[in-house]
N, C-alpha and C positions, 0 to 999 in steps of 0.2 A: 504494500500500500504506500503510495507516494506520502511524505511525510506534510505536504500540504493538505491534503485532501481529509488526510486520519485527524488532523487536529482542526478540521474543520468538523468533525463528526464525532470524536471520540467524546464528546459529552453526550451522543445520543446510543452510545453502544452500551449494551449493559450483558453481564453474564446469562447465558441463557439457563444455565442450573440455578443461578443461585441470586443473578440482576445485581451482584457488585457491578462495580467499575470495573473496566480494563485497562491494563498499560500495554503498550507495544514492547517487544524486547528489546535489546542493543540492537540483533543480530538484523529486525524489522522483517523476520519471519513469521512471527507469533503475537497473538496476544492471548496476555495472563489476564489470568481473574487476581484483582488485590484483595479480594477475602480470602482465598483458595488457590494459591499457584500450581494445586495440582488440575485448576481447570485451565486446559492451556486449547487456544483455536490457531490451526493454521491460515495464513494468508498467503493464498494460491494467487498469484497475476494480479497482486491487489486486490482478491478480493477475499476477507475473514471467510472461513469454511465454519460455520456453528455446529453441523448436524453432517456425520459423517454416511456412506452410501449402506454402510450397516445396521443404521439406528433407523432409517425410512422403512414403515413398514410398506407391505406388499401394496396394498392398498392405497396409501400414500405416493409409490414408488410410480406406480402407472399416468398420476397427475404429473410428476416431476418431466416422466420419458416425455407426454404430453405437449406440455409446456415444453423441452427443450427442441423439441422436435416441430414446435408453431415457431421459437423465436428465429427460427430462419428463415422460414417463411416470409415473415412479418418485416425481417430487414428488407430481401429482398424484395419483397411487397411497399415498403419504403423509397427503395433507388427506385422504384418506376415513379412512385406517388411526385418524389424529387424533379423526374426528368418531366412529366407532366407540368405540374408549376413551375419550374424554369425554380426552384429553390433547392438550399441545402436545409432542411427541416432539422438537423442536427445545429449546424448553425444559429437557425432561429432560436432554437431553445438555450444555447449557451448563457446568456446571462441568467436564467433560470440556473441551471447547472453550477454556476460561479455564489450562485446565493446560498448553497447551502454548506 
């Protein structure tokens, strides 16, 4: 996680066991729970992993496949929406993106 981004957010992240606070590590791999350093989440490409692909259950697991399997869609459903309006819709939204 970029270190702007985290300290843009890190007041709204909370332990998912247990809703302390987190801190990022040195290494800025991880974040610790400060009640509990044994609740440790990886951050994969920037992004915290909360809930690992063992703890989804089955049921649960079908939404996720679901969902991953529309948001490509939906990008690519995007670049057309893009080339249509003559706009970068990513663009557009950036000062939104910059507010949080």
């Amino acid at each position: 996680m970029s270190e702007q981004i985290y300290l843009k957010v890190k007041d709204l992240l909370r332990c998912p066991k247990c809703f302390a606070e987190l801190d990022q590590n040195d290494a800025g791999d991880l974040l610790v729970c400060k009640n509990n350093p044994s609740h440790r989440f990886p951050i994969v490409e920037g992004i915290p992993i909360f809930v690992r692909r063992e703890e989804i259950s089955p049921k649960d697991a079908k939404w996720v496949f679901e969902y991953n399997e529309k948001a490509e869609e939906y990008d690519k459903a995007l670049e057309k929406y893009d080339e249509w309006l003559n706009v970068d819709l990513m663009d557009e939204f950036q000062p939104m993106f910059h507010s949080i």
